[in-house]
Steps between C-alpha positions, in 0.01 A plus 500: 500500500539782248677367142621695200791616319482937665724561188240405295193732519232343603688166506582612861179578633451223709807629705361852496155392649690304766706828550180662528344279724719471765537901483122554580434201733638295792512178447507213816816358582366171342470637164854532262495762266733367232669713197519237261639677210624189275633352729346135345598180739715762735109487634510139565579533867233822605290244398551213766231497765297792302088358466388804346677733186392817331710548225494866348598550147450565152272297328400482122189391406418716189281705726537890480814634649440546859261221537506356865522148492448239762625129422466217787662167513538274139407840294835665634688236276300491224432918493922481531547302167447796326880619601547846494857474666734284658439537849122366362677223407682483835106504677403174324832346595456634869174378546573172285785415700345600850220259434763209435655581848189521673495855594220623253293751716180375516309827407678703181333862404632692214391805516638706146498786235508457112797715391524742289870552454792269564767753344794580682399764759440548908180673450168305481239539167245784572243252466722253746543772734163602559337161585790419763272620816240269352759219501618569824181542656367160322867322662371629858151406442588155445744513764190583764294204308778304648467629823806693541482880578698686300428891687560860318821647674428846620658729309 
């Protein structure tokens, strides 16, 4: 599930590494790619029957700008306290509320950036921009720790 605000900079790059993702590999049938944007407890229902999330967005941590970033289980909440944005605000809330109904996934990666910019703007931060293979390639990596193939597409 790729988050972020895409008219925010680097705000959106969790929906850019998604984008980026799914343009470089095939993913199994079992496996829902998910533009989250901020789209906050809209999410509430992708997440019914789900056991495992990766969660792709931008993360601040007071690390350098570009900083990958990988967050599992109780340290997505707490990492999320420092709110950069509302759909931030709309993760906790997600997650919170999911738990309440019962339909926490029972593994929850987050694999982020730090930021560098959260101006108005499409582009992404040089330094943003330049770590976003790394990002992606850490998001399949964990995806094959899982056991699920995600395979180049021939271009």
């Amino acid at each position: 599930m790729g988050l972020g605000n895409i008219l925010l900079r680097d705000e959106g790059l969790g929906v850019r590494a998604l984008e980026r993702l799914t343009a470089r590999y095939h993913l199994p049938a079992e496996v829902q790619a998910i533009d989250g944007g901020v789209m906050g407890l809209d999410l509430l229902p992708y997440l019914e029957g789900v056991t495992d999330l990766l969660i792709l967005d931008a993360v601040q941590t007071g690390e350098p700008p570009g900083t990958l970033v990988r967050l599992e289980g109780e340290a997505i909440p707490a990492a999320l306290s420092l709110k950069m944005s509302m759909h931030q605000i709309g993760l906790q809330e997600l997650l919170a509320v999911s738990r309440f109904q019962g339909h926490l996934p029972a593994r929850i990666v987050l694999w982020g950036m730090e930021p560098a910019s959260m101006e108005p703007g499409l582009d992404l931060s040089p330094p943003v921009a330049a770590q976003l293979d790394a990002l992606v390639e850490a998001a399949v990596q964990e995806l094959r720790d899982w056991g699920i193939a995600a395979t180049p597409l021939n271009r």
